[in-house]
DOFI-253960 format. One record per residue: residue number from 0; residue in one letter; chain; x, y, z of N, C-alpha, C, O in turn. Coordinates in pm, whole numbers. Each point is the difference from the previous one (the first is absolute). Example, Ala and Ser with C-alpha at 12.3 -4.5 7.8 and 13.67 -1.06 7.14 Angstrom:
SITE     n   res   chain   n_east   n_north     n_up   ca_east   ca_north    ca_up   c_east   c_north     c_up   o_east   o_north     o_up
SITE     0     A       A     1319      -569      780       -89        119        0       90       120        0      104        -2       66
SITE     1     S       A     -139       107     -138        82        119        6      -77       109       73       51       111       17
This chain:
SITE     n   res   chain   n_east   n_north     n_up   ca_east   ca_north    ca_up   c_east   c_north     c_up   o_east   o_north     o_up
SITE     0     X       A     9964     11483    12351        56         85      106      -82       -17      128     -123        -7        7
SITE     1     X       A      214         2       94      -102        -35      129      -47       128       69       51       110      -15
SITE     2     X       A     -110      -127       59      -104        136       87      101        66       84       27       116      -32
SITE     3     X       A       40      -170      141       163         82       39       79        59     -107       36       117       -1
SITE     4     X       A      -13      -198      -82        41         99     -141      -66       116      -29       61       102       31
SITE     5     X       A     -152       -91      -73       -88         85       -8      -11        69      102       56       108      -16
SITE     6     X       A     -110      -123      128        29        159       94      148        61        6        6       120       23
SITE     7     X       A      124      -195      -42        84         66       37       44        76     -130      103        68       -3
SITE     8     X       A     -193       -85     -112        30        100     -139      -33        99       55       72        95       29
SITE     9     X       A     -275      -118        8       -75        121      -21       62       105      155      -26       120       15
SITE    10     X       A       91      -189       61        12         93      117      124        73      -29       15       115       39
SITE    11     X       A       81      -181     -111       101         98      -58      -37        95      -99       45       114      -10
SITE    12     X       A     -128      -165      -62       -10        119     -131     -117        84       97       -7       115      -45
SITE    13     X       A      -85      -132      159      -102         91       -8       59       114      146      -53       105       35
SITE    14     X       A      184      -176       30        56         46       82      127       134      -38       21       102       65
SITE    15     X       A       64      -161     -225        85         66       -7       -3       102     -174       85        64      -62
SITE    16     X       A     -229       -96       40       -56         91      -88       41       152       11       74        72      -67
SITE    17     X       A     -161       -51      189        25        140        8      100        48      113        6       120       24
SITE    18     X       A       58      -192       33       100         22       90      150        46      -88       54       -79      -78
SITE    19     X       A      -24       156       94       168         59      -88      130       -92       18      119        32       -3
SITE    20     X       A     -183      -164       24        64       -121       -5       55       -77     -123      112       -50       -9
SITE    21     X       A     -251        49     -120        17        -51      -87      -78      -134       -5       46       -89       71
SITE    22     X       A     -158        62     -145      -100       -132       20       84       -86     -133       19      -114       41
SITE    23     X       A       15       125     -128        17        -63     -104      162       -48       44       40      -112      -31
SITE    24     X       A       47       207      105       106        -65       26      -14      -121      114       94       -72       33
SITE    25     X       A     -177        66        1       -62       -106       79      -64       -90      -33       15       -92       80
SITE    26     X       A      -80        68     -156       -70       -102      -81      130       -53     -107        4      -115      -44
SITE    27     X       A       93       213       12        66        -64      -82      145       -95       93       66       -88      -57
SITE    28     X       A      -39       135      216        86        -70       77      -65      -129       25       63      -106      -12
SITE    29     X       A     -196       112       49       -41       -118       58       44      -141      -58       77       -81       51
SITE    30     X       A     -153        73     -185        11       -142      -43      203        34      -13       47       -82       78
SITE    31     X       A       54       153     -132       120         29      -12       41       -66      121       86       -86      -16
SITE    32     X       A     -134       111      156        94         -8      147      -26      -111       69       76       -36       90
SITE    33     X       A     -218       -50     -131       -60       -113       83      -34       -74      -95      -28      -114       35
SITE    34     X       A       17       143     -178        -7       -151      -65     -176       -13      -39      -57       -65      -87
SITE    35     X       A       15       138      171      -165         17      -78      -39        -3     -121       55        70      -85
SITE    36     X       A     -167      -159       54       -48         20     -164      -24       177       18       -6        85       88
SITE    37     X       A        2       -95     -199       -31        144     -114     -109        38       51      -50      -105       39
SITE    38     X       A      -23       193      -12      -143        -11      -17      -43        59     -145     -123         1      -10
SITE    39     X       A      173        36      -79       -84        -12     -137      -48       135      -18       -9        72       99
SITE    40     X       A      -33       -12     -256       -59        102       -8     -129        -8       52      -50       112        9
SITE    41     X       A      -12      -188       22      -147         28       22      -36        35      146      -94        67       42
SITE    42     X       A      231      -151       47       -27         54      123       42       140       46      -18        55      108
SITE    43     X       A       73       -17     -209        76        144       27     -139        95      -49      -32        95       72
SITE    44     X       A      -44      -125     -192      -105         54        8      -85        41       59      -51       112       -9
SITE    45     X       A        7      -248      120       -95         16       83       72        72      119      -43       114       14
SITE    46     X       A      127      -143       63        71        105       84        5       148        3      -13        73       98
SITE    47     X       A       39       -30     -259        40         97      -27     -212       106      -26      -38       115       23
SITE    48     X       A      -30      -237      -77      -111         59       29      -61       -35      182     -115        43       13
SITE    49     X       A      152       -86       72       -24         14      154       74       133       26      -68        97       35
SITE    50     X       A      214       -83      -49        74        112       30     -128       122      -34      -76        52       82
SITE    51     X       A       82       -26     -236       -63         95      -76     -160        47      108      -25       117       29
SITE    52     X       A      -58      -229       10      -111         45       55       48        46      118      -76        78       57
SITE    53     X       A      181      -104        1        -7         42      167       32       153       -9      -54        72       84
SITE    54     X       A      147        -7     -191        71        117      -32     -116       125      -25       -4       119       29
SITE    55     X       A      -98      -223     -105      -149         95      -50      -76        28      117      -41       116        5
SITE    56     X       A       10      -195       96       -44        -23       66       62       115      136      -70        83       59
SITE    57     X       A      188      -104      -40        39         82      123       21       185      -53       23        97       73
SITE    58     X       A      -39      -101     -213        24        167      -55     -115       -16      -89       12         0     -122
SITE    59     X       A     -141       -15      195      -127          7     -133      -11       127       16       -7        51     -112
SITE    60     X       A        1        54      222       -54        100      -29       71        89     -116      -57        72      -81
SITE    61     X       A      170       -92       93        86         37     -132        4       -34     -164       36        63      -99
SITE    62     X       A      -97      -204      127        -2       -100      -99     -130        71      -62       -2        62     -107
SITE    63     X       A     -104       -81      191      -137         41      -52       22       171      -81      -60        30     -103
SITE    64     X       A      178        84      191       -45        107      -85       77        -8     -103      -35        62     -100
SITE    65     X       A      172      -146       95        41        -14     -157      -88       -17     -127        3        67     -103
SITE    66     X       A     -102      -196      142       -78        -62      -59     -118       102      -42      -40        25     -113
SITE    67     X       A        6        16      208       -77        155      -24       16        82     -136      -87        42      -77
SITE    68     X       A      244       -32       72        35         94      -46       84       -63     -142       94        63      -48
SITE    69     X       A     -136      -177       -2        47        -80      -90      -52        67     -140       69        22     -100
SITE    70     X       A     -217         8      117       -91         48     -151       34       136      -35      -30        39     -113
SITE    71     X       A      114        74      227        38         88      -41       92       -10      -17       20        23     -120
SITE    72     X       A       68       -48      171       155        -38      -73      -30       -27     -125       -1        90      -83
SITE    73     X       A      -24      -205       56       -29        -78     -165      -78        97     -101      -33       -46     -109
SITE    74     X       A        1       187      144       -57        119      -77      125       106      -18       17        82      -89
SITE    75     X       A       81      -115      224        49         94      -47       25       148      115       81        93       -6
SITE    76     X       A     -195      -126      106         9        100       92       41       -57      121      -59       -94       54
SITE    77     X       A      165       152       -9        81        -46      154      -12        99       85       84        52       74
SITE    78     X       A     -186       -33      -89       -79        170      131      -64       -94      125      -82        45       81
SITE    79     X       A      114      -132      -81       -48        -52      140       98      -111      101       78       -78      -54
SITE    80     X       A      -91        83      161       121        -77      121      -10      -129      -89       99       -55      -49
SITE    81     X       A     -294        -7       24        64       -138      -95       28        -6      -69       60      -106      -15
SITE    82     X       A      -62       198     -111        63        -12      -99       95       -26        3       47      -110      -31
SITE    83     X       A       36       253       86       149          6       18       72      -135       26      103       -42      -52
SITE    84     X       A     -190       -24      156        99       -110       57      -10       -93      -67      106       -64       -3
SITE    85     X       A     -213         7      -75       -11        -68     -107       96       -33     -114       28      -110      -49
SITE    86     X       A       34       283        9        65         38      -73      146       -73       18       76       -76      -61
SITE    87     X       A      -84       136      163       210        -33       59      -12      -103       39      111       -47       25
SITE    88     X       A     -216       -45        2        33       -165       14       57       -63     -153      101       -66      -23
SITE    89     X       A     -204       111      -65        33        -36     -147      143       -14      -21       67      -103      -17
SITE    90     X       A      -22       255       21        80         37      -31      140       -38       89      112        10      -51
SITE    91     X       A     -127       -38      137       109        -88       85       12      -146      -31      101       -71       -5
SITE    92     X       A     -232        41      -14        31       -158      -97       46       -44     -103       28      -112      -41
SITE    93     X       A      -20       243      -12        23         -5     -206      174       -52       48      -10      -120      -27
SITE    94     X       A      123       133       68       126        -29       43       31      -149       45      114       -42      -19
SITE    95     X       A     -198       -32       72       -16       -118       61      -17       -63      -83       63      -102      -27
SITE    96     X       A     -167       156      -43       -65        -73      -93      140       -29     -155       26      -112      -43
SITE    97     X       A       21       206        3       109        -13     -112      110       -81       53       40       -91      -72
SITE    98     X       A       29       114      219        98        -73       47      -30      -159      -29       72       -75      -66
SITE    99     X       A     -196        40      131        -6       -117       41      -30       -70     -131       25      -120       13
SITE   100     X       A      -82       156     -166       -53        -24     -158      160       -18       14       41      -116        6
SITE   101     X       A       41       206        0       171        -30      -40       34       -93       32       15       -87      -87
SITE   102     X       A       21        46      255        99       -109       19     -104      -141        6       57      -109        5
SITE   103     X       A     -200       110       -5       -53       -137      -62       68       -66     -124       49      -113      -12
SITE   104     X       A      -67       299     -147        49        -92      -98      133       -28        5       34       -98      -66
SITE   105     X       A       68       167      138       118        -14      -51       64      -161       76       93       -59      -54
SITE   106     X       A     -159         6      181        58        -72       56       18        38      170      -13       -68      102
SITE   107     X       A       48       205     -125        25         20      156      -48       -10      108       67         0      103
SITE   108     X       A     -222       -14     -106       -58        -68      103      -10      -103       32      -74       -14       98
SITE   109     X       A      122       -85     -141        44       -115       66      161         7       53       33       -73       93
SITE   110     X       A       39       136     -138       149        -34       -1       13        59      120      100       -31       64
SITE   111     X       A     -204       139        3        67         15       86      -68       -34      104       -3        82       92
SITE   112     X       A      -42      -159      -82      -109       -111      107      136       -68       66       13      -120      -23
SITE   113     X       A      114       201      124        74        -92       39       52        52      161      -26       113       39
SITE   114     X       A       80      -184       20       -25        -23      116      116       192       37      -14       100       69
SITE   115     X       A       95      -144     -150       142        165      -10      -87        63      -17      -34        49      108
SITE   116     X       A      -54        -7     -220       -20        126      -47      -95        46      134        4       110       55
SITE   117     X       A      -97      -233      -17       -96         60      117       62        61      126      -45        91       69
SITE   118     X       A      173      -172      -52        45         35       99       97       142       19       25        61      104
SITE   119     X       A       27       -29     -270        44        150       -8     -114       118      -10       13       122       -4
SITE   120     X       A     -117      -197        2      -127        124      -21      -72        17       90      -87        88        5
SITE   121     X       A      122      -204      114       -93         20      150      131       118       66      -47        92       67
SITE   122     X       A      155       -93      -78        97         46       50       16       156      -26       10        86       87
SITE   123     X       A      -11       -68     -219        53        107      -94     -128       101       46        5       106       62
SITE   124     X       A     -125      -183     -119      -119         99        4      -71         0      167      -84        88       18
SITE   125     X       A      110      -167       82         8         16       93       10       127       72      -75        71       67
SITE   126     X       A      253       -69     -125        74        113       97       -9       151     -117       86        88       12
SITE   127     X       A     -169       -79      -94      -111         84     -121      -83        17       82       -9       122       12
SITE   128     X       A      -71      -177       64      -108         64       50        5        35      128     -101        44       55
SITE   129     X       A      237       -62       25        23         23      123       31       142      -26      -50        96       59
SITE   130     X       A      168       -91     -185        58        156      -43     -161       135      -24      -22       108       55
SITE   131     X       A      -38      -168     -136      -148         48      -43      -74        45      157      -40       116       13
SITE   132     X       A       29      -192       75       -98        -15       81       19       121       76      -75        96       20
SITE   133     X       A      250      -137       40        44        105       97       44       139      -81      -27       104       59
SITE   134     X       A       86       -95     -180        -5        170      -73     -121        41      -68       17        88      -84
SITE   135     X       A     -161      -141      104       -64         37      -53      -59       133       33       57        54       95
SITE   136     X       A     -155        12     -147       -70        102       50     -130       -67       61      -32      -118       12
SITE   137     X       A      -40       254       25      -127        -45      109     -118        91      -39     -102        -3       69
SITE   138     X       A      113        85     -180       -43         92      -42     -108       -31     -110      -79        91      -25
SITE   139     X       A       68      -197      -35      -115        -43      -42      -84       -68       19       35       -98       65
SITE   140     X       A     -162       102      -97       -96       -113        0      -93       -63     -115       39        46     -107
SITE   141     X       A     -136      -123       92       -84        -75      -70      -52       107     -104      -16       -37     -117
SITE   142     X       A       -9       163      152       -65        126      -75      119        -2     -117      -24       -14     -121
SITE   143     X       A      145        29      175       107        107      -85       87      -125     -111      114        -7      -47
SITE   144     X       A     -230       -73       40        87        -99      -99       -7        29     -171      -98       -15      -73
SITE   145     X       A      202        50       46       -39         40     -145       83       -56     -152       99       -73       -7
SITE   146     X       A     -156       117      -73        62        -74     -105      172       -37      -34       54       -89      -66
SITE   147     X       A      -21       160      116       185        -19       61        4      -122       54       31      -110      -46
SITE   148     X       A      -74       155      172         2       -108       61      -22      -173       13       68       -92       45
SITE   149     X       A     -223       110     -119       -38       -126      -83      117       -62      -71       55      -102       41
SITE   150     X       A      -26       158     -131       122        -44     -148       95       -32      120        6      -121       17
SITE   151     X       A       59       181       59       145        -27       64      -64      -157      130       70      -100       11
SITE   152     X       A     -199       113       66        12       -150       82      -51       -74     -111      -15      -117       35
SITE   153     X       A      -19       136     -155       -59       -137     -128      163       -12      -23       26      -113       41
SITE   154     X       A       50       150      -68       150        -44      -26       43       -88      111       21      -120      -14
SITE   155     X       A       -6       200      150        11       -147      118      -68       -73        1       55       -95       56
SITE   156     X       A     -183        62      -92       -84       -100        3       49       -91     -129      -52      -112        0
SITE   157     X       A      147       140     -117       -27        -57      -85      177       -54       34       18      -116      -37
SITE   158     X       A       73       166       82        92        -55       77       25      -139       72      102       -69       -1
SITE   159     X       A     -237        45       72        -9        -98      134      -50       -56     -121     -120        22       20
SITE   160     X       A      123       -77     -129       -23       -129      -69       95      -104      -27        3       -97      -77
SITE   161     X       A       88       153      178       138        -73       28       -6       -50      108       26        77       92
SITE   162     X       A      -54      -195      -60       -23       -134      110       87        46       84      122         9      -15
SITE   163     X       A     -203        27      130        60         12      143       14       162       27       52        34      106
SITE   164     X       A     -106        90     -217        -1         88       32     -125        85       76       26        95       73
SITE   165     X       A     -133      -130      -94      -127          2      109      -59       115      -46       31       115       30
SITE   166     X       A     -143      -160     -126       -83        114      -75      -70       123       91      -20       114      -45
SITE   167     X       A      -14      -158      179       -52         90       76      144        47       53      -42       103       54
SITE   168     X       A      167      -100      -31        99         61       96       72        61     -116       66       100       28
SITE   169     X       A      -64      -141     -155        80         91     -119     -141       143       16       18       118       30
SITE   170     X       A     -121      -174      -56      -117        142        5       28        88      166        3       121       25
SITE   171     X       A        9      -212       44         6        133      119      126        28       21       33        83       84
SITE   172     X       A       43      -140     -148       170         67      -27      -77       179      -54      -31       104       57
SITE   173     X       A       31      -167     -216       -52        137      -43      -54        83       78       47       112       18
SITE   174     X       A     -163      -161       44       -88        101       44       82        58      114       12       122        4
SITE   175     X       A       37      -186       78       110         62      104       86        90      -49       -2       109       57
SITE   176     X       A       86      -124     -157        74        147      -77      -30        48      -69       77        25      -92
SITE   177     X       A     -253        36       88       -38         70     -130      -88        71      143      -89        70      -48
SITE   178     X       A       83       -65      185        -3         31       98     -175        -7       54      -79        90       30
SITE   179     X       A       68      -237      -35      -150          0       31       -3       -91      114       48      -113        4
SITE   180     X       A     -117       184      102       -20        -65      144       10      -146      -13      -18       -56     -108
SITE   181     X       A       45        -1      208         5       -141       19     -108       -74      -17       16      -115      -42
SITE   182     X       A     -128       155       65      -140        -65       12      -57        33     -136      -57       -86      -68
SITE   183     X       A       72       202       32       -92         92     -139      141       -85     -141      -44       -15     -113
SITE   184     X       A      159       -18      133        64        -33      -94       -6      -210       20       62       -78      -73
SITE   185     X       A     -118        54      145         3       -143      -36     -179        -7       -5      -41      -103      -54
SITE   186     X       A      -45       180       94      -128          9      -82       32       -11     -136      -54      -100      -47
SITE   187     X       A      101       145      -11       -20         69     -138       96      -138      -42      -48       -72      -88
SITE   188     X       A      127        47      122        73       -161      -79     -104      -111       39      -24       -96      -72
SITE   189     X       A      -23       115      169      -143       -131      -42      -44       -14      -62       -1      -102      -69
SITE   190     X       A      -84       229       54      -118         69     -120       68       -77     -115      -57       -86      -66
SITE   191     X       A      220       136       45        60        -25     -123      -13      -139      -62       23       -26     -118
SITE   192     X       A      -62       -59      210        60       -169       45     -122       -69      -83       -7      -117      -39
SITE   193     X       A      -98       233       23      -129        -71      -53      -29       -22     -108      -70       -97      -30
SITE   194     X       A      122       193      -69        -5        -43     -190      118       -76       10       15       -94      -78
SITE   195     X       A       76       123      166       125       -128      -27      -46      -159      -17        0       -88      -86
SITE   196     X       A      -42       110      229       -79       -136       28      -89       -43      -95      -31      -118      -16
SITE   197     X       A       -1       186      -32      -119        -23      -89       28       -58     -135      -53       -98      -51
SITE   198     X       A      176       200      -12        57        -55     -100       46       -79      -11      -30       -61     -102
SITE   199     X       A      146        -9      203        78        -91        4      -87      -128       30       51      -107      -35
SITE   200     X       A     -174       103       94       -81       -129       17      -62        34     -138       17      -106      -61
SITE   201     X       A      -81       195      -27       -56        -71     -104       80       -47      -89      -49       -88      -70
SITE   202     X       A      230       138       36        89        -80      -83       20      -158       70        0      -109      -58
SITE   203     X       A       13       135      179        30       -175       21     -145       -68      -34       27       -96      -73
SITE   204     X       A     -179       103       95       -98         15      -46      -45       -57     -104      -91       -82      -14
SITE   205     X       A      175       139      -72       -34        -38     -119       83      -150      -80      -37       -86      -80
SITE   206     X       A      165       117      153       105        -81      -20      -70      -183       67       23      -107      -58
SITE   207     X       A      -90       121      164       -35       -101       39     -169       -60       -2      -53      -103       42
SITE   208     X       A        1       226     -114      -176         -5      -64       23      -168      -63       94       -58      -54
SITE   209     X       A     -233        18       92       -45       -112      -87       96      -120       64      -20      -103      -64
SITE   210     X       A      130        80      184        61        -89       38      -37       -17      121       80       -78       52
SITE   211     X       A     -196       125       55       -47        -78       99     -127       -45       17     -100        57      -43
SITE   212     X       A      102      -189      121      -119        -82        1      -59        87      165       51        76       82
SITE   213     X       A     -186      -146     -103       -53         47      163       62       -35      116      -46        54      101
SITE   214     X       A      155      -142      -85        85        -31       77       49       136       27        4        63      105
SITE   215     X       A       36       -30     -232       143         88       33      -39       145       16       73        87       47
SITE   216     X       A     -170       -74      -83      -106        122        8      -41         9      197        1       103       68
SITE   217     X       A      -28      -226      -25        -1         -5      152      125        12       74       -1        50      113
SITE   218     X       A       67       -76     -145       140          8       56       45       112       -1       40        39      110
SITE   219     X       A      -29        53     -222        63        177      -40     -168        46       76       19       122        2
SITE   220     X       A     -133      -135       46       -49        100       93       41        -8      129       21        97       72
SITE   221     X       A       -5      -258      -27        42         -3      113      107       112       26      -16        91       82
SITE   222     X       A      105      -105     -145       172         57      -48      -57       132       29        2        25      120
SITE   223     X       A      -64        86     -211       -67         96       -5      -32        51      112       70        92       43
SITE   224     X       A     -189      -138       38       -11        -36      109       71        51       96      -21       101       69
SITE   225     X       A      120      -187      -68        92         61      135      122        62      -25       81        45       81
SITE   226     X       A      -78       -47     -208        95        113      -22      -51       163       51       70        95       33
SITE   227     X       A     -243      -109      -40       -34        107      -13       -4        77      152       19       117       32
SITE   228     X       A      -61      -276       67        22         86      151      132         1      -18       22       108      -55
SITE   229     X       A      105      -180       75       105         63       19       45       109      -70       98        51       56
SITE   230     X       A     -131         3     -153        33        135      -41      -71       110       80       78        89       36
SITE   231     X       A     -208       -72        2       -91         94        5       71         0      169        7       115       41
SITE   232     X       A       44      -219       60        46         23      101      132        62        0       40        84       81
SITE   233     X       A       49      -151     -213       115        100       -3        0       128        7       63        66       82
SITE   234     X       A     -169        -3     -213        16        125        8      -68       120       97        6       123       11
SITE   235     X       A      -80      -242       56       -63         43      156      108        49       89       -3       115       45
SITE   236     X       A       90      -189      -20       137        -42       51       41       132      -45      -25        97       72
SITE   237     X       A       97       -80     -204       127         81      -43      -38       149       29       82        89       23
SITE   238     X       A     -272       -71      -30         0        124       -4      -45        70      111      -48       113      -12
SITE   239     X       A       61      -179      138       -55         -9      165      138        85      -19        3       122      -12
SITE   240     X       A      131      -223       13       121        -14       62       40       125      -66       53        74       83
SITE   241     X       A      -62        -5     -238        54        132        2      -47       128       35       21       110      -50
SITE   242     X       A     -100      -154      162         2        100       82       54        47       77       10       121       17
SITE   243     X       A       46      -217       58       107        -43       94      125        29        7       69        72       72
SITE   244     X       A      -47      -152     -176       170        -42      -66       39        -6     -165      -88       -12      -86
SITE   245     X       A      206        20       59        38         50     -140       18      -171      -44      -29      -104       60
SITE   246     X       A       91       135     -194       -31       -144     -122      151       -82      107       33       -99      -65
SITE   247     X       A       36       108      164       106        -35       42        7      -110      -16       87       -49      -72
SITE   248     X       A     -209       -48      158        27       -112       16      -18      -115     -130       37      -117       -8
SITE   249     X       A     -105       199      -80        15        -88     -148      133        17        2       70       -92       43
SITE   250     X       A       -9       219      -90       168          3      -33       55       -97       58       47       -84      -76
SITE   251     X       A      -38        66      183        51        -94      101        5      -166      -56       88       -72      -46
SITE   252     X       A     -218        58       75       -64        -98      -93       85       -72     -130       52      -111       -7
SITE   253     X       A      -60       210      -85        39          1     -147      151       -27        8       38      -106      -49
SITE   254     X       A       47       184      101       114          7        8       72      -151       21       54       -76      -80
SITE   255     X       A      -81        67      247       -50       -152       30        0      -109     -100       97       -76        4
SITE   256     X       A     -188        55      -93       -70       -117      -56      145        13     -105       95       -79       -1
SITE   257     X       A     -111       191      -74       150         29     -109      101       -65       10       32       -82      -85
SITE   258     X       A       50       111      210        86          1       40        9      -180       22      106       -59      -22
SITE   259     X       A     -211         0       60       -36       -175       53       48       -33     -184      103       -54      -41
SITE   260     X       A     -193        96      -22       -36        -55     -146      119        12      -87       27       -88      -81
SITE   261     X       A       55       207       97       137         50      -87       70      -116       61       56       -73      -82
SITE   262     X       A      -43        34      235        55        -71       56        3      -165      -67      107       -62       -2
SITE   263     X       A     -222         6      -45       -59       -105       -8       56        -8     -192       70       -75      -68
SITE   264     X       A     -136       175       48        52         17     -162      153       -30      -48       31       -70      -97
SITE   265     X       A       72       147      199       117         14      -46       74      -134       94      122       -10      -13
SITE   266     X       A     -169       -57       75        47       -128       64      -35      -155      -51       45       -97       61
């Protein structure tokens, strides 16, 4: 794979990671729309661990009191902010985590690696988070997240394992109609993004353990690498701009690309 290859993975996956775009429906158009080699499980690894550090990195202070609050959880006591949050990360992952064990064994994650389905799920869940964004409430924040809540965005999160539905824009779907501020409800789907991330790179992980040489070991940091500034600037980016302005211009966006791809699919 040539080095232009390679940045234009890691800048898509570290660009549309956390953007309510969808990174995987993008990695899965590319080689589909231009004919590009594959880039392989291993490069999705290393990407997905660049993504993963930039996410830790821009919400450590959060990260650190989860982590804090990891040895009491694991006792049993959720009397503290880290605990708690510790808690409902778990527990928002446990959903992701069963979905995605399902359609590995059954087949379905590959079957639906296709150019339609991405393009009915940039569309569908698109104009989902436009509906979410604009009827949401405004009445919560980062404090008032609770075990309800957890279970119901771990269900949207475990949703967007359907190519082209956008693990961060199915979570701030939720969080938008379960009525949590714009800024305090796509915090909390980052946060979410991190045992995801985590999990899903140690299954591919393992799947590709023991099959790279130091070549290829240099190549997935490079990858890593710059996946990791282009993510950490994205979500620099996404979370400047909702201050500003609402999720519109993704909708826009999404709708857009759908509408090209349904086009391309059904012609």
């Amino acid at each position: 794979m040539t080095f232009f290859n390679l940045l234009i993975i890691a800048l898509i996956q570290g660009l549309t990671e956390f953007l309510p775009v969808s990174s995987s429906g993008h990695l899965i158009l590319l080689p589909a729309l231009t004919g590009m080699q594959d880039q392989g499980q291993f490069i999705d690894v290393a990407v997905h661990v660049g993504t993963l550090g930039a996410v830790i990195m821009f919400f450590w202070s959060d990260v650190a009191e989860a982590l804090r609050g990891v040895p009491r959880m694991l006792t049993g006591r959720i009397d503290t902010p880290g605990a708690k949050l510790a808690f409902l990360l778990a527990v928002a992952t446990v959903p992701v985590m069963v979905f995605g064990l399902i359609l590995k064994a059954t087949g379905l994650a590959d079957a639906m690696r296709s150019v339609t389905v991405i393009g009915w799920t940039m569309l569908i869940f698109g104009l989902v988070l436009y509906w979410a964004d604009q009827k949401g409430g405004v009445e919560k924040t980062g404090r008032d997240w609770s075990l309800r809540d957890a279970v119901i965005m771990g269900l949207w999160q475990a949703i967007a394992l359907i190519p082209g539905t956008s693990r961060s824009g199915a979570t701030i779907s939720g969080a938008r109609a379960l009525g949590y501020r714009r800024e305090d409800g796509t915090r909390i789907a980052m946060l979410m993004s991190i045992p995801t991330i985590i999990a899903s790179g140690l299954l591919l992980g393992l799947e590709v353990a023991g099959q790279a040489d130091w070549a290829a070991l240099r190549t997935g940091a490079i990858a890593a690498g710059m996946a990791f500034v282009a993510a950490f600037a994205a979500l620099a980016f996404m979370m400047r701009l909702l201050r500003a302005v609402s999720f519109t211009p993704y909708v826009i966006y999404r709708v857009i690309l759908g509408i090209v791809l349904l086009a391309i699919a059904y012609t």
